[in-house]
VEXTI-875582 format. One record per residue (C-alpha): x, z, y; residue in one letter; chain; residue number from 1. Coordinates in steps of 0.25 Angstrom, whole numbers, plus 5000, padded with zeros to 4 digits. Each point is the difference from the previous one (the first is absolute). Example, Ala and Ser with C-alpha at 12.3 -4.5 7.8 and 13.67 -1.06 7.14 Angstrom:
2
     xx     zz     yy   resn   chain   resi
   5049   5031   4982      a       A      1
   5006   4998   5014      s       A      2
***
This chain:
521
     xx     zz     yy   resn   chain   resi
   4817   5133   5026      x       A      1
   4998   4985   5005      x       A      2
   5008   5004   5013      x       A      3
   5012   5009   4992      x       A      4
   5001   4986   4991      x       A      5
   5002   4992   5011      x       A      6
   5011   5010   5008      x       A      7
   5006   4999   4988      x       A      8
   5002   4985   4999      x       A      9
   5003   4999   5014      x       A     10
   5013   5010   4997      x       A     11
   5003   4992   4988      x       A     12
   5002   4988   5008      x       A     13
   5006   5007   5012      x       A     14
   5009   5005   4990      x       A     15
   5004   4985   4995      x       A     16
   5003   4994   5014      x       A     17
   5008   5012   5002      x       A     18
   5006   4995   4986      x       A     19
   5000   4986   5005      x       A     20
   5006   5003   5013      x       A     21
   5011   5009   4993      x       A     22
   5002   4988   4990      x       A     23
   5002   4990   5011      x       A     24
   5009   5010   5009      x       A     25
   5009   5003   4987      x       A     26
   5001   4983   4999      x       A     27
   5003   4997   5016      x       A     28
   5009   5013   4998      x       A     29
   5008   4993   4988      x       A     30
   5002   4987   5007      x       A     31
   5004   5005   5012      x       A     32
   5010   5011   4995      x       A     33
   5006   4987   4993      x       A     34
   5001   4992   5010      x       A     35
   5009   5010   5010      x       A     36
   5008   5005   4988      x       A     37
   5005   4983   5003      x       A     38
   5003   5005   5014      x       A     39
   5014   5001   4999      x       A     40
   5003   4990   4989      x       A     41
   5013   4989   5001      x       A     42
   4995   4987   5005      x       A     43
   5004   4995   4986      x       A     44
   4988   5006   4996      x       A     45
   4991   4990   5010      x       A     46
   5010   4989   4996      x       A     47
   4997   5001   4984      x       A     48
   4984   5001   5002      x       A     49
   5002   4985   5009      x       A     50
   5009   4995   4989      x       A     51
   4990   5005   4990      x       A     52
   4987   4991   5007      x       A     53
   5011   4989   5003      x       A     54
   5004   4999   4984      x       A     55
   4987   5002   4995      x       A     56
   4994   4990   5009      x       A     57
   5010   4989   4993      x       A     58
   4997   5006   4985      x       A     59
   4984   4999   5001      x       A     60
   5000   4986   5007      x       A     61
   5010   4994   4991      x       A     62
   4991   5006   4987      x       A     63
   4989   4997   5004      x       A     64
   5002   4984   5002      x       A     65
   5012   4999   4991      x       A     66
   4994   4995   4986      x       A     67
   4992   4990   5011      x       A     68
   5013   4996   5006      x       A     69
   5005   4995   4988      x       A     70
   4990   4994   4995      x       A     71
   4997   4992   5012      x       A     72
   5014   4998   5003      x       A     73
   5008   4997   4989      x       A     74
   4987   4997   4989      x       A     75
   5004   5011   4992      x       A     76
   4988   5002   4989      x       A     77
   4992   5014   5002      x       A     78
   5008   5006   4988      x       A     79
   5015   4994   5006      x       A     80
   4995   5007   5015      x       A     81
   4997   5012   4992      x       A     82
   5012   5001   4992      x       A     83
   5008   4999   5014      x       A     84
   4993   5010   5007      x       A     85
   5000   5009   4987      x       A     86
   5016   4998   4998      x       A     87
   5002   5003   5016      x       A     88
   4994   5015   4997      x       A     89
   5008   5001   4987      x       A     90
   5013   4997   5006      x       A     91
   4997   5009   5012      x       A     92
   4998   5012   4991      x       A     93
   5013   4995   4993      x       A     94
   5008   4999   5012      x       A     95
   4995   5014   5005      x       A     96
   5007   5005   4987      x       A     97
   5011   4993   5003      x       A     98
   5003   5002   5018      x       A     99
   4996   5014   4996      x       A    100
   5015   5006   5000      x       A    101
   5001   4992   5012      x       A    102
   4993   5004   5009      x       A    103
   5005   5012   4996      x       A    104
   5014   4996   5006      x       A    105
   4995   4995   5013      x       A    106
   4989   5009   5004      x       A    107
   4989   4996   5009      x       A    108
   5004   4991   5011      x       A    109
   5010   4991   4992      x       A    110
   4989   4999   4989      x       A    111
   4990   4996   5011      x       A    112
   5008   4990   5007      x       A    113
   5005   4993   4987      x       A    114
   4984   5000   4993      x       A    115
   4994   4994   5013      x       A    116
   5011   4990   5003      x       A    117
   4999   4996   4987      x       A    118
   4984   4999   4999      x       A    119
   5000   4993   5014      x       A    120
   5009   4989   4996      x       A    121
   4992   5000   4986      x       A    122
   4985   4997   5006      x       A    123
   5005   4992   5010      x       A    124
   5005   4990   4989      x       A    125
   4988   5001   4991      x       A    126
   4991   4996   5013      x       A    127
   5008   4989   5001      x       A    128
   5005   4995   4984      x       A    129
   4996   4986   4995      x       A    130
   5010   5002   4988      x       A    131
   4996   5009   4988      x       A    132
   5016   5005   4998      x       A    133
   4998   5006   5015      x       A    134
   4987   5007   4996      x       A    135
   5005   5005   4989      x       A    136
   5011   5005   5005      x       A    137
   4993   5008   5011      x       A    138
   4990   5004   4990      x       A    139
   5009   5005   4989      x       A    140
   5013   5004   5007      x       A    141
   4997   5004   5017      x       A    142
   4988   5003   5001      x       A    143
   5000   5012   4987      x       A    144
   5014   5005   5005      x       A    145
   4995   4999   5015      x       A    146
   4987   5009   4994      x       A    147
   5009   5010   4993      x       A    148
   5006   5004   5014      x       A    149
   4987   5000   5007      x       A    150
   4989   5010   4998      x       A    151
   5007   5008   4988      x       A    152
   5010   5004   5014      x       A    153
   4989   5002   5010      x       A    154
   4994   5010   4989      x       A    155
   5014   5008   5001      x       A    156
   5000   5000   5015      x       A    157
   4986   5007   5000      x       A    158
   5009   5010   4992      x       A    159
   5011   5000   5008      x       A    160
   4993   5001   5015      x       A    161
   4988   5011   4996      x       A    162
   5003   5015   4995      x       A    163
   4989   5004   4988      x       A    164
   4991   5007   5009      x       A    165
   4995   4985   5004      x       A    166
   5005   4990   4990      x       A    167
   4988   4999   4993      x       A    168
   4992   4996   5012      x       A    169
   5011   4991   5004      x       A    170
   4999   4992   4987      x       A    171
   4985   5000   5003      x       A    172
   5002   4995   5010      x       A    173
   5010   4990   4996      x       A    174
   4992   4995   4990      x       A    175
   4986   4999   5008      x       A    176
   5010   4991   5009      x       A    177
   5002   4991   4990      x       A    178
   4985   4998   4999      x       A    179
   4998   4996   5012      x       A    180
   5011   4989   4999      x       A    181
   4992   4996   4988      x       A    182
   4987   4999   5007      x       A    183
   5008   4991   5011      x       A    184
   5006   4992   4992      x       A    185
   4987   4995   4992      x       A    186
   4994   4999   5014      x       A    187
   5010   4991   5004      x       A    188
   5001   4991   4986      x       A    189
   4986   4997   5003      x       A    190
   5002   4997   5014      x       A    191
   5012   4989   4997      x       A    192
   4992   4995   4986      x       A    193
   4988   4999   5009      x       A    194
   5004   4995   5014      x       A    195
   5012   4993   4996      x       A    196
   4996   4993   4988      x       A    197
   5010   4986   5004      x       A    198
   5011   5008   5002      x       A    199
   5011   5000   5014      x       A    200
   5012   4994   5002      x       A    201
   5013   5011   5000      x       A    202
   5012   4994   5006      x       A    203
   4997   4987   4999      x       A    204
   4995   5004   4986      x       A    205
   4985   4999   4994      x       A    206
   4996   5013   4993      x       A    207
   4987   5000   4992      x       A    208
   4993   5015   5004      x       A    209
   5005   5007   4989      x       A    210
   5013   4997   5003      x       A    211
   4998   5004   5016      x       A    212
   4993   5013   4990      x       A    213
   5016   5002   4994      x       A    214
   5006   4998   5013      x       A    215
   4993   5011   5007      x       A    216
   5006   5009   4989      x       A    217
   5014   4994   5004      x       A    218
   4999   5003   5013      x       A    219
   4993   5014   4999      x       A    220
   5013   5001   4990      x       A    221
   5011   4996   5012      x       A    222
   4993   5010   5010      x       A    223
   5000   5009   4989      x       A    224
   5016   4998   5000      x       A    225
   5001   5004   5015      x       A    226
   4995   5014   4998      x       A    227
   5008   5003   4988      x       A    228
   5013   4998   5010      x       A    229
   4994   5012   5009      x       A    230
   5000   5010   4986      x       A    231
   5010   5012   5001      x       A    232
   5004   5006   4985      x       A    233
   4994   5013   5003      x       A    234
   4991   5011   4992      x       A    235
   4990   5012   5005      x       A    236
   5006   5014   4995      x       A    237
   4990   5011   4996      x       A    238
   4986   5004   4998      x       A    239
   4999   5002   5015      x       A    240
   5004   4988   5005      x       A    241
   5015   5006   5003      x       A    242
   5005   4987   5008      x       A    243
   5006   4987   4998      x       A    244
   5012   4999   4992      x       A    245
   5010   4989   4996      x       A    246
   4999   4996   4985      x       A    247
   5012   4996   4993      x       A    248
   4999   4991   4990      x       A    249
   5007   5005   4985      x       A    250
   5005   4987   4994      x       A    251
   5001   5002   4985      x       A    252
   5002   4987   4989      x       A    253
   4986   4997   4993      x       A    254
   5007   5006   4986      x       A    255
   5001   5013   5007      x       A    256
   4984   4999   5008      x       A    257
   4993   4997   4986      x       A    258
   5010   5012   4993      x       A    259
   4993   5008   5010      x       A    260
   4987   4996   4998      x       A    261
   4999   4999   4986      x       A    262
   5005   5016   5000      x       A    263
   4987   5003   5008      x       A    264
   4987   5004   4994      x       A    265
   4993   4997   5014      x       A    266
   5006   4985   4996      x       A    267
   4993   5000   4986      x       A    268
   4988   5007   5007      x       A    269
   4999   4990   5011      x       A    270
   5001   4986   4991      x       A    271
   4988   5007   4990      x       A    272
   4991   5001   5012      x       A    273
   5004   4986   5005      x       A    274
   4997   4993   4985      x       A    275
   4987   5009   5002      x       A    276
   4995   4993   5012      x       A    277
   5002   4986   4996      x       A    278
   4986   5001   4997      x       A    279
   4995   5004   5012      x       A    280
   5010   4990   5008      x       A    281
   4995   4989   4992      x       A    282
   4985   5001   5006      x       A    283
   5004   4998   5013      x       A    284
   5007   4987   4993      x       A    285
   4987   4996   4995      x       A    286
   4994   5000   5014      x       A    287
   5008   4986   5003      x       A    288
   5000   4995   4986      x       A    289
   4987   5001   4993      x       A    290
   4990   5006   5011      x       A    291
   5000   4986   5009      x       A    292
   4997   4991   4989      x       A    293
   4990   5009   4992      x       A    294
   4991   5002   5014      x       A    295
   5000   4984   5002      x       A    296
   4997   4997   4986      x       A    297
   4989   5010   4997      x       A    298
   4993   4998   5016      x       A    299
   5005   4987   5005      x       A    300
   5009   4995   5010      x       A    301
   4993   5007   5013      x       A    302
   5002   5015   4993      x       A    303
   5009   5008   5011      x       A    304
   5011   5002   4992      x       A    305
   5009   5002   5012      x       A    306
   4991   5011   5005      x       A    307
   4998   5007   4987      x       A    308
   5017   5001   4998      x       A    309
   5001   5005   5015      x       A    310
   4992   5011   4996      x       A    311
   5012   5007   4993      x       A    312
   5010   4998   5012      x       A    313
   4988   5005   5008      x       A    314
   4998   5012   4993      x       A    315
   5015   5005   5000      x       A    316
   5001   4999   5015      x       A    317
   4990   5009   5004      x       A    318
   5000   5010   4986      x       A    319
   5017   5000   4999      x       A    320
   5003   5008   5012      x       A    321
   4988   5011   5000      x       A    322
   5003   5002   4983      x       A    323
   5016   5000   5004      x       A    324
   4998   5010   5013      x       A    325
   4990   5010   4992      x       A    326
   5010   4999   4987      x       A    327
   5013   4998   5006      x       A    328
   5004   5015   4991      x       A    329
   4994   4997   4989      x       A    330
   5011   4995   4989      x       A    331
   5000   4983   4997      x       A    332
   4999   5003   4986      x       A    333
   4988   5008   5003      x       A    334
   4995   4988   5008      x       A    335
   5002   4990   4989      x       A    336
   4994   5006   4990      x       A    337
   4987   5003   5008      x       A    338
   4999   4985   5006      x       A    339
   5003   4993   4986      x       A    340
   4986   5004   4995      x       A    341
   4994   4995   5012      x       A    342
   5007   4987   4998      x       A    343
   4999   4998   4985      x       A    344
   4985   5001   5001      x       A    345
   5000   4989   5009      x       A    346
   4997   4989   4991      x       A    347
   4987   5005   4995      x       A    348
   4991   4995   5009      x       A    349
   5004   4987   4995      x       A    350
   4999   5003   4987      x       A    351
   4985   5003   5000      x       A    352
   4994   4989   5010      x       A    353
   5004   4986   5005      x       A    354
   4997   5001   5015      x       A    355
   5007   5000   5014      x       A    356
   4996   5017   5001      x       A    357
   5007   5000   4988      x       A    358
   5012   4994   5005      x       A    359
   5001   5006   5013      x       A    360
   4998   5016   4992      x       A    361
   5012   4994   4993      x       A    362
   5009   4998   5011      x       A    363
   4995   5012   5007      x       A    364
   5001   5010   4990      x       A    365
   5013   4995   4997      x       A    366
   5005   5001   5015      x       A    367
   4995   5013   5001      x       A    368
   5008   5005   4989      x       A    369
   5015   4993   5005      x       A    370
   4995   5007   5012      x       A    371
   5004   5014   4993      x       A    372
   5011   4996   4990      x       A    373
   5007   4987   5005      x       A    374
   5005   5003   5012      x       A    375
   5006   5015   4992      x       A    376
   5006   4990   4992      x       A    377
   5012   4999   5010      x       A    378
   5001   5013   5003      x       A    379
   5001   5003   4987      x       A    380
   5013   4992   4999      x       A    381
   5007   5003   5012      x       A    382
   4997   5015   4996      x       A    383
   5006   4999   4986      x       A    384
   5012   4991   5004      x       A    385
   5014   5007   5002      x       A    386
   5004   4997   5015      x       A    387
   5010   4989   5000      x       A    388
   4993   4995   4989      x       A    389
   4986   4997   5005      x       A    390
   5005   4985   4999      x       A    391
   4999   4999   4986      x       A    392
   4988   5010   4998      x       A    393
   4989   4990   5010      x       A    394
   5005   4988   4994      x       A    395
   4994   5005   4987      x       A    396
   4988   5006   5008      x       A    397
   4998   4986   5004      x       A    398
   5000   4994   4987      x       A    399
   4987   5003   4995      x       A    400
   4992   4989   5009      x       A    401
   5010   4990   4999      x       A    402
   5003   5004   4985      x       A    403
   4983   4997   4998      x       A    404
   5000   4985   5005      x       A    405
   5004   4992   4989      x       A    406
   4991   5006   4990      x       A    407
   4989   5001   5009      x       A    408
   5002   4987   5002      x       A    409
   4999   4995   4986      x       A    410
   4989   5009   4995      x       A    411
   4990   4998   5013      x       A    412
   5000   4984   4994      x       A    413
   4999   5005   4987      x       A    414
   4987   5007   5002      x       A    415
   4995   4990   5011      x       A    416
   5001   4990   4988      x       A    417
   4994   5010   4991      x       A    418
   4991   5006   5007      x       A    419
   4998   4992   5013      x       A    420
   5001   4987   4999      x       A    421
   4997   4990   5009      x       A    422
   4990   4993   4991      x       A    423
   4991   5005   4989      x       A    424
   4994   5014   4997      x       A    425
   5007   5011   5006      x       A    426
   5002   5015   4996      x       A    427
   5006   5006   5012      x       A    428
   4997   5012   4999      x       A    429
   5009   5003   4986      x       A    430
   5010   4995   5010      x       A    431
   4999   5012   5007      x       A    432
   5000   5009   4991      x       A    433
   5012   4994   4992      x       A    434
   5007   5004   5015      x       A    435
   4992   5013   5000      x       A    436
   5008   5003   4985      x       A    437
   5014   4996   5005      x       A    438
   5000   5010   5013      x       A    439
   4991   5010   4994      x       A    440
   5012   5007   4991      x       A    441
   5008   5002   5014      x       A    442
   4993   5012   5007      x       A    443
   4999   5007   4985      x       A    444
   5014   4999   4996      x       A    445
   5004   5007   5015      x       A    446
   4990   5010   4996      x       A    447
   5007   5000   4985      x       A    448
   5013   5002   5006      x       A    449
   4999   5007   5012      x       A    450
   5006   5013   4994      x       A    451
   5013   4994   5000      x       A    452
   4999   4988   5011      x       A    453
   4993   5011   5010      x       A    454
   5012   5009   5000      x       A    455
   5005   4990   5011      x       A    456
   4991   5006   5011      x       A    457
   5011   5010   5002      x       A    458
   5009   4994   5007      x       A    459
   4990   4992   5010      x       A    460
   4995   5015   5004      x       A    461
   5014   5008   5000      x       A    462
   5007   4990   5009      x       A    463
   5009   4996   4987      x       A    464
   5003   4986   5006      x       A    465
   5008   5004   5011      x       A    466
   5015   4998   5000      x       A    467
   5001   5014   5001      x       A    468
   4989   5004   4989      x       A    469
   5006   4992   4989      x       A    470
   5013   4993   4995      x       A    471
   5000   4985   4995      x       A    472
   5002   5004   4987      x       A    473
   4990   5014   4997      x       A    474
   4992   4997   4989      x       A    475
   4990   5013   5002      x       A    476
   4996   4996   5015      x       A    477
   5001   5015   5004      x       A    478
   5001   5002   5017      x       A    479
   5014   5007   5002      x       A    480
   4995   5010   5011      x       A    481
   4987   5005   4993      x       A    482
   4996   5012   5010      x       A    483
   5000   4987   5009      x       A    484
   4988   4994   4991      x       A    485
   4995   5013   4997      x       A    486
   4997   4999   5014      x       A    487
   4994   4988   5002      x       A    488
   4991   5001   4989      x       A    489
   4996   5012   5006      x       A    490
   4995   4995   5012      x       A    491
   4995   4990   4997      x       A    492
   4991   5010   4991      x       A    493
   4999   5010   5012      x       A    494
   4992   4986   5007      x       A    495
   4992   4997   4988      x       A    496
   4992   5015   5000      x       A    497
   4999   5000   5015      x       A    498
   4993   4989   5000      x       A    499
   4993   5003   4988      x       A    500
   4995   5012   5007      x       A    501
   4999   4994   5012      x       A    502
   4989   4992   4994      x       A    503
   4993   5012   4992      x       A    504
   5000   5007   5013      x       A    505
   4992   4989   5008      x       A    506
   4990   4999   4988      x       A    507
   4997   5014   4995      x       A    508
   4988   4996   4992      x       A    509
   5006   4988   4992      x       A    510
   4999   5001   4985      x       A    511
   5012   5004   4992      x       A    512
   5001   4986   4996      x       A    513
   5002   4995   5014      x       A    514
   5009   5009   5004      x       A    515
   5010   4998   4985      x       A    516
   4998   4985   5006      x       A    517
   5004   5004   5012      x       A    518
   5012   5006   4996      x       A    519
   5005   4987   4992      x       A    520
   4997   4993   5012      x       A    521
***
């Protein structure tokens, strides 16, 4: 008995290497397939994940040091610095409402050379203001327009220069990009902060360390310009990858672009998702407004604070491509439902202790849940949007995380007062669960409403996006050539059961459970 127990354990842990192996294959196998599908893509496609690090870059550094910038520069009080940086996210949300039609009527290229030109000249001149009419300026009027045409585009040339077989890998990738230009730009902060506390002279001109922090945006911005001079206006065609073709640009009056809209349900089905994810959005908010100030009040001065918020950047990096390539056909709808539940708990660790494991679960319970959902967020908008139209549709995409700044702003000094003040007794942890409260009601109303707001999956999965699979004004989001889609779906469900019984055929003692999960995976 003894030696048929232990024959039996030896099989059952063959059989989970075997499982393992397969599991690991099944990842490698992903990325890889991924990657060549990228083989033949335009170079536009290389061009906008450089622009994307390159803009990106100048975003985090400039928020990261702004509210300080004003502060040390112009002796702004911390409620006037935070009103500023507050306003700057408000009226970027507004003029994304606003350029929306416009980009529209320029397409790519022309909205890319116009944002960056306008974003170089604007950070170059808030490195170097001395009076508060130029910052201001900058602040309220170039910069926001210069934003508006900036990443909102890049999301529609992910669109426009992948097919739908890889898009969704492609805005993984796109956004694990971003997080890589956010860990290098808080690298670099502290490099400047640190090593050049007494500033350098620019031109014959002294510039403290945080302006020389502004100006790196500025320059990163003019080599962003470059680039954007080498764009063609061009689209992928087809599901397969059918080639490069030349995109012309429909211009239409913005009467006529919001008529359109407004007749869509996909419109009305889009904006009630976005207004569902300001929650979530506003989390990733409180990482710059409320979690710094709460670590060095509660553990002192010396707490890593700077490591613990890397965590996040960290995270996506590695997570965001293996989630994108092992999920790239599963629908973003899907995707987000699943990761707001992961994000919305977040806060709870918080919630029941005051300590730095506390903070670091936090921040990486919260990362792994944008890891699943975040990044499905663009896709989801580019998928929903009418081509030609994709202008308008990312601008509200991208309205959320701007949309959350001036709230979050007000209410993470209301609670710090309240809750976390920097003398007297403090209560942090009801702080947390007030946060918990506010982002918890997120993930239940996509559940709620998931009957008529998951209908959108369709036309991610039948191709509807195409120029050829739906007209600018079709309101059911049906493909024109369904045998086509018929096709495709069948497939791709042909490579799901081999692989499925691929896997039952390499472990033929696995448990019925194991092999259903096998199946989903």
């Amino acid at each position: 008995e003894p030696e048929a127990r232990n024959k039996q354990t030896n099989k059952q842990k063959t059989q989970i290497e075997q499982k393992n192996g397969l599991a690991g294959m099944s990842v490698l196998d992903s990325m890889n397939k991924n990657l060549r599908s990228f083989s033949g893509a335009p170079r536009e496609l290389w061009m906008v994940y450089l622009l994307k690090f390159i803009e990106s870059y100048s975003y985090f550094t400039m928020s990261q040091i702004l509210t300080l910038y004003l502060s040390a520069e112009f002796g702004m009080s911390d409620l006037q610095a935070g009103g500023m940086y507050g306003m700057f996210g408000a009226l970027t949300t507004l003029y994304g409402f606003i350029v929306g039609f416009l980009v529209d009527n320029l397409g790519v290229k022309s909205s890319l050379v116009l944002g960056y030109f306008t974003l170089t000249l604007s950070r170059i001149l808030v490195a170097f203001a001395t009076e508060l009419w130029v910052l201001q300026l900058c602040l309220y009027f170039a910069l926001p327009f210069g934003c508006s045409l900036g990443i909102p585009v890049l999301s529609m040339g992910i669109k426009r220069y992948t097919n739908e077989r890889n898009r969704g890998f492609a805005f993984g990738l796109f956004y694990a990009v971003m997080n890589v230009a956010a860990m290098v730009s808080g690298l670099l902060v502290d490099a400047l902060e640190i090593g050049v506390k007494g500033g350098y002279d620019v031109f014959g001109v002294h510039l403290s360390s945080k302006r020389l922090i502004l100006l790196s945006g500025g320059v990163a911005s003019a080599f962003g310009l470059l680039i954007t001079l080498f764009f063609r206006e061009i689209k992928v065609g087809g599901t397969q990858g059918e080639g490069v073709k030349t995109f012309e640009v429909e211009r239409a009056s913005p009467w006529k672009i919001a008529k359109e809209l407004l007749c869509m349900k996909m419109f009305w089905q889009f904006m009630a998702i976005t207004l569902i994810c300001v929650n979530l959005k506003c989390l990733f908010r409180y990482l710059d407004a409320l979690l710094p100030k709460y670590l060095v009040r509660e553990f002192g001065s010396n707490v890593p604070k700077g490591t613990i918020n890397a965590i996040n950047p960290a995270i996506i990096i590695v997570l965001v491509p293996l989630v994108s390539a092992l999920t790239s056909k599963v629908a973003p709808y899907r995707m987000i439902h699943f990761g707001s539940y992961i994000t919305g708990v977040s806060p709870l660790p918080l919630c029941f202790a005051t300590s730095i494991p506390a903070a670091v679960g936090f921040v990486t319970i919260l990362s792994v849940g944008e890891a699943f959902w975040s990044p499905r967020f663009y896709d989801l908008t580019v998928s929903m949007a009418p081509e030609g139209r994709e202008g308008t549709f990312v601008a509200l995409g991208s309205a959320p995380i701007f949309l959350a700044k001036l709230p979050v702003g007000v209410l993470s000094g209301y609670l710090l007062q309240q809750f976390c003040p920097k003398e007297g007794l403090r209560e942090s942890t009801k702080m947390w669960w007030v946060l918990f409260a506010i982002t918890a009601p997120a993930p239940l109303m996509l559940t709620l409403f998931k009957r008529c707001l998951g209908n959108i999956e369709a036309p991610a999965a039948s191709g509807a996006g195409s120029a050829e699979g739906r007209s600018r004004v079709d309101t059911s989001c049906s493909s024109d050539n369904p045998d086509e889609s018929t096709e495709d779906r069948s497939s791709d469900e042909e490579d799901l059961e081999f692989s499925a019984e691929s896997m039952e055929a390499e472990l033929p003692a696995a448990a019925p459970g194991d092999v259903e999960l096998a199946r989903v995976a």
